[in-house]
C-alpha positions as a Markdown table, in Angstrom:
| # | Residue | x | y | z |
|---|---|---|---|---|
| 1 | Unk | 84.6 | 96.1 | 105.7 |
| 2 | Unk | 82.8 | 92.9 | 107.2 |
| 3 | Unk | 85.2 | 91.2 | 109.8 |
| 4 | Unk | 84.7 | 87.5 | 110.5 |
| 5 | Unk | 84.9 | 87.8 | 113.9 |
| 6 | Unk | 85.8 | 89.4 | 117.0 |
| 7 | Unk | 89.4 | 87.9 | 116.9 |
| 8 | Unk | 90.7 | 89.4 | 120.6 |
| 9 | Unk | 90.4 | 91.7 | 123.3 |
| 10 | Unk | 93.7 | 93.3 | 124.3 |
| 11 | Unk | 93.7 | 94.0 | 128.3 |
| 12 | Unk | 96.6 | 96.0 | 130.0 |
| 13 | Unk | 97.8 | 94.5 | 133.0 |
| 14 | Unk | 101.0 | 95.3 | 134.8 |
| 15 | Unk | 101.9 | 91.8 | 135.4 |
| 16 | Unk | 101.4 | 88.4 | 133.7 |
| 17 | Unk | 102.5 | 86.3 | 136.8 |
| 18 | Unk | 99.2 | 87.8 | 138.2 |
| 19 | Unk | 97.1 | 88.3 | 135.9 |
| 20 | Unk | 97.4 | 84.9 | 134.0 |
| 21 | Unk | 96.2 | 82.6 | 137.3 |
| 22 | Unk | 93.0 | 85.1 | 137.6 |
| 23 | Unk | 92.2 | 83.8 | 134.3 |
| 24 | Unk | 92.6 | 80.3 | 134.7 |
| 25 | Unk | 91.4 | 79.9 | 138.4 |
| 26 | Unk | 88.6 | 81.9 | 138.2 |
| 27 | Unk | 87.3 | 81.4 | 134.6 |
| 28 | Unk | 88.9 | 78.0 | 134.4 |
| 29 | Unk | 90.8 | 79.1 | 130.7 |
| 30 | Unk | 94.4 | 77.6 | 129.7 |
| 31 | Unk | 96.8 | 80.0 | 128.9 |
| 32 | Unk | 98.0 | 78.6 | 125.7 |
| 33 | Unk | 100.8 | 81.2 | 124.5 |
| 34 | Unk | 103.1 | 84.0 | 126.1 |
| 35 | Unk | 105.4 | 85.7 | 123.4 |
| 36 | Unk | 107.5 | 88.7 | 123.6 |
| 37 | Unk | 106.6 | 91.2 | 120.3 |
| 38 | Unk | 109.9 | 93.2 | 120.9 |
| 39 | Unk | 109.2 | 95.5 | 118.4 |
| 40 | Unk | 105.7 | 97.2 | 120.2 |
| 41 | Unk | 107.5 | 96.2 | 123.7 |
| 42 | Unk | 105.0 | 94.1 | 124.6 |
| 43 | Unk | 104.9 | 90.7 | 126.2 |
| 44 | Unk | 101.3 | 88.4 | 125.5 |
| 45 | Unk | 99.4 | 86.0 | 127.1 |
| 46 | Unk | 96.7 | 84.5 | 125.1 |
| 47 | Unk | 93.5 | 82.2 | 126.6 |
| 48 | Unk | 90.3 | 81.1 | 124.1 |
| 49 | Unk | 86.8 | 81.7 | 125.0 |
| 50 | Unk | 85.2 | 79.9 | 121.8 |
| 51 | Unk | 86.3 | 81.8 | 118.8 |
| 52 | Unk | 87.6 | 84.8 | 120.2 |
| 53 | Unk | 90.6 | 85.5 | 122.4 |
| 54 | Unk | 91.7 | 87.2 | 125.3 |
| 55 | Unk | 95.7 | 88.7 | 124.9 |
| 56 | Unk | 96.7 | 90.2 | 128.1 |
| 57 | Unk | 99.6 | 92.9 | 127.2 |
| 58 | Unk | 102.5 | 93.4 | 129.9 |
| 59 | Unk | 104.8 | 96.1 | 129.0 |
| 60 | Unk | 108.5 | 95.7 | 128.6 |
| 61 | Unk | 109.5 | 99.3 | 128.5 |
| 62 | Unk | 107.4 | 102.2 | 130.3 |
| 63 | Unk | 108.0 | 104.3 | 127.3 |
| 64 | Unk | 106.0 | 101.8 | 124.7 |
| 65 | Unk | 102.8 | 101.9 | 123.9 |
| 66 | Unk | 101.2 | 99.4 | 126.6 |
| 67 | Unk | 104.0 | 101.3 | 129.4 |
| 68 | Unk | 102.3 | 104.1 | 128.6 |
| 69 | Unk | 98.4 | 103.4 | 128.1 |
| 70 | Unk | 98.7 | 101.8 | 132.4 |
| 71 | Unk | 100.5 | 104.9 | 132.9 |
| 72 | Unk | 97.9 | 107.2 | 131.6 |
| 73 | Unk | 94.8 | 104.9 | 132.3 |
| 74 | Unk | 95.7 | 102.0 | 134.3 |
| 75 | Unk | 95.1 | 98.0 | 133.5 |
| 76 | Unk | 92.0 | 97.6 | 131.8 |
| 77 | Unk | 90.7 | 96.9 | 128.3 |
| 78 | Unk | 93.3 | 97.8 | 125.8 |
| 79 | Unk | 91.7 | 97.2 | 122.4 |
| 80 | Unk | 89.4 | 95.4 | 120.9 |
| 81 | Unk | 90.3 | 93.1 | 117.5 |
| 82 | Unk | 88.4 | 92.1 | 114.5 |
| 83 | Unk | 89.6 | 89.4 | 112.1 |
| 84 | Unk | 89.7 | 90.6 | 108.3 |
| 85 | Unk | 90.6 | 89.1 | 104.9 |
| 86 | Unk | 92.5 | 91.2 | 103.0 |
| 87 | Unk | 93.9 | 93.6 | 105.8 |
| 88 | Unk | 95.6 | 96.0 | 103.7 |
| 89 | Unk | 92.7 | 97.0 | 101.5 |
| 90 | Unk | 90.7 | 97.3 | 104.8 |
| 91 | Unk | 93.1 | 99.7 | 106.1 |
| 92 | Unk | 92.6 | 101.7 | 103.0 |
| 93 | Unk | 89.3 | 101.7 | 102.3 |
| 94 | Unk | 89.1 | 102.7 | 106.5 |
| 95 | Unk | 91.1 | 105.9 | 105.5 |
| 96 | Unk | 89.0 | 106.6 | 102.6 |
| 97 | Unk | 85.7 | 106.7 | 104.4 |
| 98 | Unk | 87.6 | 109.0 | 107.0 |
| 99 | Unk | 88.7 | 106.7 | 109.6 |
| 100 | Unk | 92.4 | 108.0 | 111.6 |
| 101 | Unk | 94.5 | 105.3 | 110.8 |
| 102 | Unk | 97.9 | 104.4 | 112.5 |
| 103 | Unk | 99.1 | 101.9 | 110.5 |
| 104 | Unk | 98.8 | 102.7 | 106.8 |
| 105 | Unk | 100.0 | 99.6 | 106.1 |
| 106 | Unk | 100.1 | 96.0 | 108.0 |
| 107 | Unk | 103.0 | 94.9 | 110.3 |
| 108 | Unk | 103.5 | 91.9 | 112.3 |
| 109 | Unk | 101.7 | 91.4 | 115.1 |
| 110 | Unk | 101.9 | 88.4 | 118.0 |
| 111 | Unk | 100.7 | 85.2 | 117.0 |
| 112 | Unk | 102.1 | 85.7 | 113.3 |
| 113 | Unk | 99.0 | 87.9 | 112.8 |
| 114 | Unk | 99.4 | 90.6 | 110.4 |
| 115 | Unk | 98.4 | 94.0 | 112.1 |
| 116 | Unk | 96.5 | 97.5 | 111.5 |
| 117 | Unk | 95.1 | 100.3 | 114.3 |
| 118 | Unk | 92.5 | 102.3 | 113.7 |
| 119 | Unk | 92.8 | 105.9 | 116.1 |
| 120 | Unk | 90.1 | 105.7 | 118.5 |
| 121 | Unk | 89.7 | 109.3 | 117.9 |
| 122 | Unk | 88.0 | 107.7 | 114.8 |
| 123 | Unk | 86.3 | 104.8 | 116.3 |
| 124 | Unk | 84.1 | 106.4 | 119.8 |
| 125 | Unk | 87.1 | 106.0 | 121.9 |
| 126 | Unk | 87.9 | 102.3 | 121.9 |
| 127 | Unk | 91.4 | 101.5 | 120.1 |
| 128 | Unk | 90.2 | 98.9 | 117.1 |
| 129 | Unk | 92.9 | 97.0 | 115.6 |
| 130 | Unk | 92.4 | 94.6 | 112.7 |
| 131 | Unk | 94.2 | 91.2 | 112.1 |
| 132 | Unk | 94.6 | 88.9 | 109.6 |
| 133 | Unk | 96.0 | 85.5 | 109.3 |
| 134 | Unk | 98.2 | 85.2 | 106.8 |
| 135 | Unk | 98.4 | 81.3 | 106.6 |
| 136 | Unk | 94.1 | 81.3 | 106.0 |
């Protein structure tokens, strides 16, 4: 599979108003992007630490997936992300070799990333999504 990098880390946090100064008055990071992803009713806030991101994940409806997950578990780390090339062969050749897959194919994700989950009954408990750009 070989990603080229860890591409984010999704954290759960209940609100953005709060949780976006911690980052930059703390760590010092600029908040470069919020976006609403309607679909996985979501809201995002994205800061860079070299290559890789942090996306902080406010949920818009209790019953989505991110309302849910701070529910069940609290704020904390989400996800983690790894950038592929060819993300819909990776989701494949993840199901071959096993892997519980939740997206059999990609969707759109924030950032105009395309999107796959792997089940982290299939990956030692930590959600792993994969993410390609689709304009590299």
């Amino acid at each position: 599979m070989k990603p080229t990098h860890i591409e984010h880390i999704g954290i759960a946090v209940k609100d953005l108003k709060e949780a976006i100064p911690f980052y930059e008055n703390v760590f010092g990071l600029e908040c470069y992007a919020i976006e609403e992803v309607a679909d996985q009713k979501v809201k995002t806030a994205f800061f860079k630490v070299g290559q890789t991101k942090i996306e902080l994940l406010e949920s818009t409806d209790s019953e989505g997936p991110i309302g849910k997950f701070l529910e069940k578990k609290g704020e904390g780390i989400h996800h983690m992300a790894f950038a592929v090339e060819n993300l819909a062969e990776k989701l494949s050749f993840a199901e071959e070799k096993g892997v519980r897959v939740i997206d059999k194919t990609p969707r759109n994700g924030a950032e105009g990333l395309k999107i796959g989950f792997l089940h982290p009954k299939s990956t030692f408990g930590v959600l792993t999504e994969l993410c390609e750009d689709p304009n590299n």
